[in-house]
DOZAZA-610402 format. One line per 10 residues: number of its first residue (from 0); for each residue x, y, z of C-alpha. Coordinates in steps of 0.05 Angstrom, whole numbers. Layout:
# DOZAZA-610402
NUM> X Y Z; ...
//
This chain:
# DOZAZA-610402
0> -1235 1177 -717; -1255 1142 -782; -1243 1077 -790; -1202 1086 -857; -1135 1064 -872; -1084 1105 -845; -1017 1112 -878; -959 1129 -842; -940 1197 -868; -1015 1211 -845
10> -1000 1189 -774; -941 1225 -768; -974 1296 -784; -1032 1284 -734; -988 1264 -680; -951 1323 -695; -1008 1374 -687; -1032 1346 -617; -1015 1391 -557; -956 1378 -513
20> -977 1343 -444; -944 1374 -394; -937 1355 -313; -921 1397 -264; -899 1338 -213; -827 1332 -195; -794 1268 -203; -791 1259 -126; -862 1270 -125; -878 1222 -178
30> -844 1170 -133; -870 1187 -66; -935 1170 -104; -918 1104 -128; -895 1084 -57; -963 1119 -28; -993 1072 -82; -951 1006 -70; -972 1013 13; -1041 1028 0
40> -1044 951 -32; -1083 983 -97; -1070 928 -153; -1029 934 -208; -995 901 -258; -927 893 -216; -972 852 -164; -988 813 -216; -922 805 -245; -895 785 -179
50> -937 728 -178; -917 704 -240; -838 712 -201; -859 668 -148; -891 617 -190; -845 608 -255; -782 590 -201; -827 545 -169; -849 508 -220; -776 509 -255
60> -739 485 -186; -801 423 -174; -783 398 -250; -706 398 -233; -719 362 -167; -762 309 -199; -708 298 -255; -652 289 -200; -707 228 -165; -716 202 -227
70> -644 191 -247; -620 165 -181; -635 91 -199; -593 95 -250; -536 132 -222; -533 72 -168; -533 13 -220; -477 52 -258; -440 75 -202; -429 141 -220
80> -433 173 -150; -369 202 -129; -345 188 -54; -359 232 -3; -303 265 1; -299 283 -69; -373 301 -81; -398 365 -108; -403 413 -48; -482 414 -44
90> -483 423 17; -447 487 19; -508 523 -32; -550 568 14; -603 621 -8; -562 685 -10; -604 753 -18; -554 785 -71; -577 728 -116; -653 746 -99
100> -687 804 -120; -719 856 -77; -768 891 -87; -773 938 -40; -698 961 -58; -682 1034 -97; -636 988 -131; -691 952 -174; -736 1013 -192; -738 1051 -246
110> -737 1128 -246; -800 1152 -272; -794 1204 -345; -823 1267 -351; -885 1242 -364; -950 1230 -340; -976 1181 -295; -987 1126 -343; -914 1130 -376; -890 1122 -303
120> -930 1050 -292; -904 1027 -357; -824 1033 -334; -847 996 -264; -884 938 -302; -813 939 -356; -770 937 -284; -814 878 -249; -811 835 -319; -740 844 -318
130> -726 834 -238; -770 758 -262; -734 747 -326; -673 749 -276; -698 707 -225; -711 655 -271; -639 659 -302; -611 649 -238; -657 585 -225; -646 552 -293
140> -574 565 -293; -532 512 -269; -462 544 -248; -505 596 -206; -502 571 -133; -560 612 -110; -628 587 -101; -691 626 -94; -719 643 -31; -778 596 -21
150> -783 546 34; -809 487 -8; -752 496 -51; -703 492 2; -735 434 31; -732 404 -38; -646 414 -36; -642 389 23; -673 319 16; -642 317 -50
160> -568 330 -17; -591 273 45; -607 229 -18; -540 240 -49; -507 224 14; -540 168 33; -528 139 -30; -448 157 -42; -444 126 23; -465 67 10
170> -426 68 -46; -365 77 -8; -372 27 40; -384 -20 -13; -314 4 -51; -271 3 17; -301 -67 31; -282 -97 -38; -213 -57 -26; -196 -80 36
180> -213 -158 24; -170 -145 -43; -111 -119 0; -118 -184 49; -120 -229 -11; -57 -199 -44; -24 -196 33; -34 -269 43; -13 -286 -24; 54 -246 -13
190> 64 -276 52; 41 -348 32; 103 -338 -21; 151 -318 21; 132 -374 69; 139 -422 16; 208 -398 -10; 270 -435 45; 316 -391 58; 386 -418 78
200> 441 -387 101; 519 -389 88; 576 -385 118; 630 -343 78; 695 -376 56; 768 -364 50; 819 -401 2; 870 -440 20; 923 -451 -51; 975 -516 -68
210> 999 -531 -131; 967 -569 -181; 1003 -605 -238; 968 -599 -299; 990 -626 -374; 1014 -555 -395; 1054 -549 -327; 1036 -536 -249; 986 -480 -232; 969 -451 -165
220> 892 -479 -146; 848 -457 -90; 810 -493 -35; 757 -467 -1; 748 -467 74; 675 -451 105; 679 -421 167; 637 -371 210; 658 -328 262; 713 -305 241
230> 757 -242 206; 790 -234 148; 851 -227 192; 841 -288 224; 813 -320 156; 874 -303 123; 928 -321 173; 896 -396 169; 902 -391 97; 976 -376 88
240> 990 -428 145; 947 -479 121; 965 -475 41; 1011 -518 8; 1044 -472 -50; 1112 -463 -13; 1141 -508 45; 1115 -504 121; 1180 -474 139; 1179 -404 104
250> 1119 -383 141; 1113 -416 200; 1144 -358 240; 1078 -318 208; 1059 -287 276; 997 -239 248; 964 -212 185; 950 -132 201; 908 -106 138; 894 -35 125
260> 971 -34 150; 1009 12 134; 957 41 94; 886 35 70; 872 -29 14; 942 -54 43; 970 -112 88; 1022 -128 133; 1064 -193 147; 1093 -203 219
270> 1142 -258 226; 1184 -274 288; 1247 -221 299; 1309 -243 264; 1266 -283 206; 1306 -290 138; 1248 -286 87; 1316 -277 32; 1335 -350 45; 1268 -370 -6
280> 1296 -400 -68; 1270 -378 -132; 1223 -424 -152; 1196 -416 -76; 1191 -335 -83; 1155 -345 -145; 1098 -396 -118; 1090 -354 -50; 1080 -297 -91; 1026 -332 -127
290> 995 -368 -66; 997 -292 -33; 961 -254 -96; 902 -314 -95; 892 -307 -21; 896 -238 0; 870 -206 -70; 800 -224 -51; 808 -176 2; 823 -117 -38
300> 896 -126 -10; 943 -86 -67; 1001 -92 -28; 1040 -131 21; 1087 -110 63; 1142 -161 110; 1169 -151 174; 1211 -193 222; 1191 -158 288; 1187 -82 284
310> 1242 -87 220; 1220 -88 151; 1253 -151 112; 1271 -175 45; 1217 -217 5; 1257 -275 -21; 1317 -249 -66; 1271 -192 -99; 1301 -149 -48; 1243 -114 -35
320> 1198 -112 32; 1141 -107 -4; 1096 -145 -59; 1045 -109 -105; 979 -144 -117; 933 -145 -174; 859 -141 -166; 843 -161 -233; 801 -228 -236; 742 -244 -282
330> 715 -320 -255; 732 -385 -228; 739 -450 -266; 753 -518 -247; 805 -567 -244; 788 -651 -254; 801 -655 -179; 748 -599 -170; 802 -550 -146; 791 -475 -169
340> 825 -434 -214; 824 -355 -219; 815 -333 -293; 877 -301 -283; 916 -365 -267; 888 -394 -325; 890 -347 -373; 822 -336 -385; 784 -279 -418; 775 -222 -364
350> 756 -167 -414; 699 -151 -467; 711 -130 -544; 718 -50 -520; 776 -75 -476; 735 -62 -407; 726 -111 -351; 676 -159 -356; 610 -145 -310; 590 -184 -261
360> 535 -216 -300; 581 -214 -366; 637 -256 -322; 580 -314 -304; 570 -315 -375; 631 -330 -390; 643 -378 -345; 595 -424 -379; 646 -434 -436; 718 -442 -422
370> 764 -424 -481; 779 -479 -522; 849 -519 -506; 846 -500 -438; 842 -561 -388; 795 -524 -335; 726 -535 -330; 664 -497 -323; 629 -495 -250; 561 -481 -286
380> 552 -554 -310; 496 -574 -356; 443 -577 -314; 459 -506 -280; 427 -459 -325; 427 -387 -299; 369 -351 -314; 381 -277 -294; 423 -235 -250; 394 -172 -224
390> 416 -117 -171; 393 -83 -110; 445 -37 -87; 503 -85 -64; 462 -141 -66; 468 -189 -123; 400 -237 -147; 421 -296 -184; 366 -326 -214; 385 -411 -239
400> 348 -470 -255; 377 -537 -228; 351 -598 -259; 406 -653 -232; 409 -691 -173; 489 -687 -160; 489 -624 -100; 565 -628 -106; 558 -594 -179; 506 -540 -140
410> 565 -537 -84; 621 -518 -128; 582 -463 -174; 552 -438 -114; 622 -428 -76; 651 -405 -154; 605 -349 -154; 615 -326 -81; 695 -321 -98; 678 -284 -159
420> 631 -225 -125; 691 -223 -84; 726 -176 -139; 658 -132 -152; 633 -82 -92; 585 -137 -72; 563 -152 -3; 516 -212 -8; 491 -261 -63; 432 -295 -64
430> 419 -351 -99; 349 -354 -127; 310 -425 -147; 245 -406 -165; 223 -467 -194; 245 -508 -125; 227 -440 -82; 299 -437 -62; 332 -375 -36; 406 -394 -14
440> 434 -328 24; 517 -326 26; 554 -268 42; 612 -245 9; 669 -207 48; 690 -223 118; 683 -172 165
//
């Protein structure tokens, strides 16, 4: 062949007048003669390919373990290893055979063309380049979990995992240490404030009334009683015995005070059989009928009924045997013999601008600031300032600052806000002083 320049329309017509080659060898038999070939150990170029296979993973899975060494350092000064609970599951990567090839598998080769014996070693070379081009895909590829199957390079995961470990470990220790003193430092600062906080403990009270004169006439004032021990049914039997708004005589037949009698939220009055409750003069009906509303309304009492015996009898010359209650109170204010007065004695705002009752908070509020021309006085004096009332369930927080000396002024708006919880579905107050560390606990309703 001359070693002129060929064009292509030139090639195309020789290649076109060379005879066909033609092999009589079945497919089958071309394979059986690769295989003959392959067990014989005659080199070829898919020997030589497959060491390039083994070598090119090798090499690739060295470089990545090297990298990981390297960077440890300064994972552990940054403290970027997770815990070992939450690390990466490394340890769970084995070597799996589907994600190496075989080469001895029918899968992987390539059925040889009609051709002649030197087409069919092309397509094996083509087949082992593209079993290695895989191979190193699934090495270089970092969401594949397989790892080829060499020793060294298992040997090489391993000690990288043990690092790993070792090191999140540490780690963790570290973390639970600094958690744990953290958690005794905040414990014994919780329970070095709660040691430093006194608590104290009150007694509830009851009210005993009398009548106070006043410069715009005679109102119906409350003292209070501490006692412990006690019921309401007991409280309130002293109460009516002991009070001064109507004489001695009217009710000192009073035998027992029965609430939740005849009904639920209601009270009953026993006298002696054969008691005339009708002989009360007027202006005694009306002041027992005040002295009754400020004693038993902090009860919940809305009614009261009056028997003599088992018989019902009249209530002065209302001719009734029964007197209705209202449970409407807002507050306590003072008199100048420090005698308390319900809101709704003195006529006091019980209400807000949309015409509902005052909240519990509103109602200490208001009992800073007594309307003017009335001749009560506030029980949150000037150097009571309260702070904040807050909730918990039927639990009331009231949070004050006390900055006198006088404990009669903290006496009386102590004992002023205990009768006022008494109209609100409040169990307990507890009077905060943060500033003295001062936790007064006084419960509201007898039992």
């Amino acid at each position: 062949m001359s070693k002129k320049d060929w064009s292509e329309e030139e090639i195309e017509k020789t290649l076109t007048k060379l005879p066909k080659i033609e092999d009589s060898q079945t497919k089958d038999e071309l394979f059986q003669a690769i295989e003959q070939r392959k067990a014989s150990g005659t080199p070829s170029r898919i020997k030589q390919q497959h060491g390039k296979q083994w070598f090119f993973p090798t090499l690739a899975s060295a470089a990545a373990v090297l990298l990981v060494i390297l960077m440890i350092p300064s994972f552990m000064n940054s403290g970027m290893f997770m815990s070992s609970e939450n690390q990466a599951p490394q340890n769970q990567i084995a070597v799996t055979g589907n994600n190496v090839p075989d080469e001895n598998s029918t899968d992987n080769a390539v059925p040889a063309q009609e051709s002649d014996n030197n087409t069919a070693s092309e397509s094996e070379e083509s087949a082992a380049d593209e079993a290695a081009e895989s191979s190193n895909e699934t090495v270089n590829d970092p969401q594949e979990e397989g790892v080829p199957s060499s020793s060294d390079n298992s040997s090489n995961i391993d000690n990288e995992e043990n690092i790993f470990t070792a090191a999140g470990e540490e780690n963790n220790s570290e973390e639970n240490m600094n958690e744990e003193e953290a958690l005794e430092e905040n414990g014994n600062e919780i329970n070095a404030v709660e040691v430093e906080y006194v608590y104290e403990e009150e007694g509830t009270t009851y009210v005993t009334a009398s009548v106070s004169d006043l410069d715009g006439g005679q109102v119906i004032s409350l003292s209070t009683v501490e006692t412990a021990g006690v019921t309401k049914e007991e409280a309130s039997f002293m109460a009516i015995q002991d009070s001064l708004a109507v004489s001695t005589e009217a009710f000192e037949a009073l035998e027992e005070v029965a609430f939740d009698s005849p009904s639920p939220g209601e009270a009953t009055l026993i006298f002696e059989e054969d008691t005339m409750l009708e002989s009360l003069a007027s202006t005694e009906q009306l002041y027992a009928a005040d002295m009754l509303q400020e004693i038993l309304s902090i009860h919940q009492v809305t009614n009261v009924h009056f028997l003599a015996g088992s018989e019902e009898v009249s209530f002065g010359q209302s001719g009734e045997s029964y007197l209705e209650l209202s449970l409407m109170n807002r507050g306590y204010y003072l008199t100048e013999g420090d005698e308390f007065v319900s809101a709704r004695a003195a006529g006091e705002q019980m209400t807000n601008g949309a015409g509902d009752p005052l909240s519990f908070d509103e109602t200490l509020e208001r009992m800073e600031n007594p309307s003017a021309g009335n001749p009560y006085l506030s029980p949150i004096t000037e150097d009571i300032e309260v702070e904040d009332v807050r909730y918990e369930e039927e639990i009331a927080y009231v949070f004050y600052r006390f900055s006198g000396n006088d404990t009669e002024d903290l006496a009386l708006f102590q004992e002023a806000v205990e009768l006022t919880a008494k109209f609100f579905s409040l169990e307990e107050v507890q009077f905060v002083n943060e500033e003295r560390e001062e936790i007064t606990v006084v419960p509201v309703q007898l039992p």
